[in-house]
Structure formats: structure tokens, C-alpha cells
C-alpha positions, 0 to 999 in steps of 0.5 A: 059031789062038791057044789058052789052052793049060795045058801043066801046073799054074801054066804057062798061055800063048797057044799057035798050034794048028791050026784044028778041022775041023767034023765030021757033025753039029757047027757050026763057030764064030768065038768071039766072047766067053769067061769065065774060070770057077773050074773053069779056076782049078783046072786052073791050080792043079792042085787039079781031080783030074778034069783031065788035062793039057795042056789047052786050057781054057775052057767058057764060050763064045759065037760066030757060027756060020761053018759048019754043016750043016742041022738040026732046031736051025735054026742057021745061018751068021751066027747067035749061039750059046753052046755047052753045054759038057756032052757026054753019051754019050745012051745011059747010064741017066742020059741016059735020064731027060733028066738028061745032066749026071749022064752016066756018060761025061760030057765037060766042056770044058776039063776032061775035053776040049779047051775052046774058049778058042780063035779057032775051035771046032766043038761038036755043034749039039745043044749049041748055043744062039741067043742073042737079038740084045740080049745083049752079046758080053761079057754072053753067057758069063755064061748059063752059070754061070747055068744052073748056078744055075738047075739048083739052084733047079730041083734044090731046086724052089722056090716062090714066097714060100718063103725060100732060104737061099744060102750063098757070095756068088761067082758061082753063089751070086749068080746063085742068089739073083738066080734065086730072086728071079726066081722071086718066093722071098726069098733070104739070102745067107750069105758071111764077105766083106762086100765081096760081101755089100755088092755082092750088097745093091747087087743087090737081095739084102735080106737078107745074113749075115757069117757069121764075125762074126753067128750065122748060124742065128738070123739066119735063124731071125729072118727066117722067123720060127721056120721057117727056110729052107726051101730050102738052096744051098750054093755054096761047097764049104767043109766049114763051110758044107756042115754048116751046111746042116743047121741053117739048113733048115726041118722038110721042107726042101730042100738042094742041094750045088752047091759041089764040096768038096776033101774029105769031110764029117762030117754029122749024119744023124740029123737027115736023118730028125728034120727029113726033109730031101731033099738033093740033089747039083746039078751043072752043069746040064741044059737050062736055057740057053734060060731062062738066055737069056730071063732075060738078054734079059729083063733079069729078071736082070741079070749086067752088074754081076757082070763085073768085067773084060773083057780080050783072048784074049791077056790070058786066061793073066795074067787066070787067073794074076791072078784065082787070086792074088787071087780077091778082087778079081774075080767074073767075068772075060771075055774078048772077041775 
């Protein structure tokens, strides 16, 4: 079968491998749809420290179930399904909280093991989803980096009416605010690219800083009127961005890290305890696909307009290449086959 296969850092291509062979307790898939993720972005740049190579890449993965044994997840052949792309141990001390993203052996496709930007996959059923019948093939993997936007709203616990302060406009950053909206919050997108600012306003984000040519603090400070936010999300991983969380939330405010930074940085944590603020690391997720789904199919949250490609598995390799080039030209590329 064909696979996206990373020999090493900037040397990606289409490669025949051999067909998986489905073991006890796994569903075997045709892979129907993929997106390309700024983690496998990474792997082709070589600035993921956490992948090894080579490597088949791609976590962002949807099909239909071809083979599968019986279960208590009552997947079937012929059923449509997204695959978690998380694989935990289950017997670590994290795993007994139900906090399996935080597993201390934990496994990410395309990262840590094989991914499944392939034509065939067999993934544990327990980390398989149904997918509702009105779901697009094209719009599927984008359950995915929804539920890591899930996973810091729920991180952060937010309320209805509080406002959430989300800073980076790409697409965890958008589906964050879209999630916050969702959950009847006011979001304000903070990015230093107005052509995102723009296209997240087209979505119904009302309120939208450039940070590189406004003061974002007094910008906030004006829309919660003094308060400020009460909520943080910083989606990018810039060291600025991760600092600037500490002045944009509120006294007894909440900050999640979602963005992986490239390296350390210097926080003032005096005013951790003058304004006692909970920080909170927010990786991946843990459970959140099932609602991820409900709110696509719902169309309480419509990803369509975030994909901005759809291509071929064969046009994967020149998509990854493209989008690591010119990141600013795409949000969301997927693939279906």
C-alpha cells in the first residue's frame, strides 16, 4: 500500500509499504480522508525533538472500518470512524485520573509511531470514533484539532459570559474561539496577521487585535471593561505571546499553555500569586471527540471554511512541502482518497 513516509528531515515522499495486519483488540480501516497538522510540519522540518525517524506521518485520520472483531464500542464493518491518535499505557498514575493525554508512555501517531497517512490502518478500537452520517469525508479530520481546542476550554473551565482571551489565529486558536462561542463565552482573538484576523471576524469572532500594530492589553482591558480576560489560551507557542498571558487575565483568572514553545520562557511569577492565577498546561486531549463530532454534525461549529485545500494522498508530500514554505497561505489542508 502507499504511505507518506519521512525518510528524514525535508525528504518526504510516497512510498509502497506493506498492508498492516489487524491484531486482538484493533479495527482494521480503509482510510478515507487525512489532514496535514503542524506537528507533521515539524517532522519535515526537523524541529519536532520528540520524532524519530524515518517515519510514516499523519494523526489526523478518518475511515471505514473493513475488518473488526466484536466489541463493547459496537464498531462494525462499513462503519465510519476517526481514529485517536493518542495511545496510552492505562496503567500509569496519569491514566488512572482518565488523564490519558498526560500518559507517561504515551504514544502519538506519526510522531513517537507509525502514523496512518496510509491507504490501509488497524488502530485499538478503544481509540476509535463513529462518525454521524452528515459529516463530509473532507470535513472528518478536522475533529481532530477540535478536540485539542476542546481540551483547553475544558482545561480552563469556561463559563458562559466570561470572556476568553485566545491568542494565535491558526487553527487551534480559531476552533478555540469558535468552542468558546459555543459554550456562550465572548472570545478575543489576539494574532499579528490580519489576514487571519479578518477571516476569523468572517466567522463570527467579534472581536480581533493585531497585536503588532495595537496595544493588546488595553485593547482587552476596554472590552471587559477593567476586568480583563478572564480566561487565557495561548495557541501559538511564541515566547512574546506565552508572557503576554500574564497581562491580559484577570485577578483569579485562568491560563492554558496549548502552544509548544521551541524554548523556555522567562515569566514574571510574582504576579502568579498577586493576581493567583491557575495556569494550566493543556495537551492534546482526553475524551473530547465524541463532542468534537456532535458539534460538527450539529453545525454548532462549522470547520468547512478553515480547510483551505483538499488534495490526493499522492499530493500529500508537495502539500507538507508547500504548506512548511508558505504557511501563510493555508490553515488547513486535508487529504482525501
Amino acid at each position: 500500500m502507499k504511505a507518506v513516509y519521512l525518510e528524514d528531515p525535508g525528504k518526504i515522499g510516497i512510498k509502497d509499504i506493506k498492508n498492516p495486519i489487524r491484531k486482538k483488540g484493533e479495527a482494521l480501516i480503509k482510510v478515507k480522508s487525512i489532514g496535514i497538522c503542524g506537528s507533521d510540519i515539524g517532522a519535515y522540518r526537523g524541529t519536532n525533538p520528540l520524532v524519530s525517524y524515518p517515519r510514516v506521518i499523519g494523526h489526523e485520520i478518518a475511515g471505514e472500518v473493513i475488518d473488526v472483531e466484536e466489541n463493547d464500542k459496537d464498531i462494525k464493518v462499513h462503519d465510519r470512524v476517526i481514529i485517536d491518535p493518542y495511545v496510552y499505557c492505562g496503567n500509569c498514575y496519569p491514566c488512572s485520573l482518565k488523564r490519558t493525554n498526560c500518559c507517561e508512555d504515551l504514544k502519538v501517531l506519526g510522531v513517537h509511531i507509525d502514523g496512518g497517512m496510509t491507504e490501509l490502518f488497524s488502530h485499538p478500537i478503544k481509540l476509535m470514533n463513529k462518525v454521524p452520517s452528515n459529516i463530509s469525508w473532507e470535513q472528518v479530520p478536522m475533529a481532530e484539532p477540535l478536540t485539542i481546542a476542546l481540551h483547553a476550554i475544558h482545561r480552563t473551565e469556561v463559563k458562559e459570559g466570561e470572556h476568553v482571551a485566545i491568542i494565535g489565529a491558526g487553527p487551534i486558536g480559531l476552533l478555540a474561539a469558535l468552542a468558546a462561542l459555543a459554550y456562550r463565552a465572548t472570545p478575543v482573538l489576539v494574532d499579528i496577521v490580519d489576514e487571519r484576523l479578518e477571516f476569523a471576524k468572517k466567522l463570527g469572532i467579534k472581536y480581533i487585535i493585531n497585536s503588532k500594530n495595537q496595544n493588546a492589553e488595553e485593547v482587552i482591558k476596554n472590552i471587559t471593561n477593567g476586568r480583563m480576560a478572564e480566561v487565557v489560551i495561548e495557541a501559538s507557542g511564541a515566547n512574546t505571546a506565552i508572557r503576554n498571558t500574564i497581562d491580559f487575565v484577570s485577578y483569579a483568572g485562568r491560563i492554558a499553555f496549548t502552544g509548544w514553545p521551541k524554548k523556555d520562557t522567562l515569566l514574571p511569577t510574582g504576579l502568579f500569586t498577586k493576581k493567583e492565577i491557575d495556569i494550566r498546561g493543556s495537551r492534546t486531549s482526553a475524551g473530547e471527540f465524541p463532542e468534537a463530532l456532535e458539534l460538527i454534525s450539529k453545525g454548532i461549529i462549522d470547520v468547512k471554511p478553515i480547510i483551505s485545500k483538499v488534495v490526493r494522498l499522492d499530493e500529500v508530500p508537495e502539500s507538507v512541502k508547500d504548506l512548511s514554505e508558505h504557511p501563510e497561505k493555508y490553515l488547513k489542508i486535508n487529504a482525501v482518497l
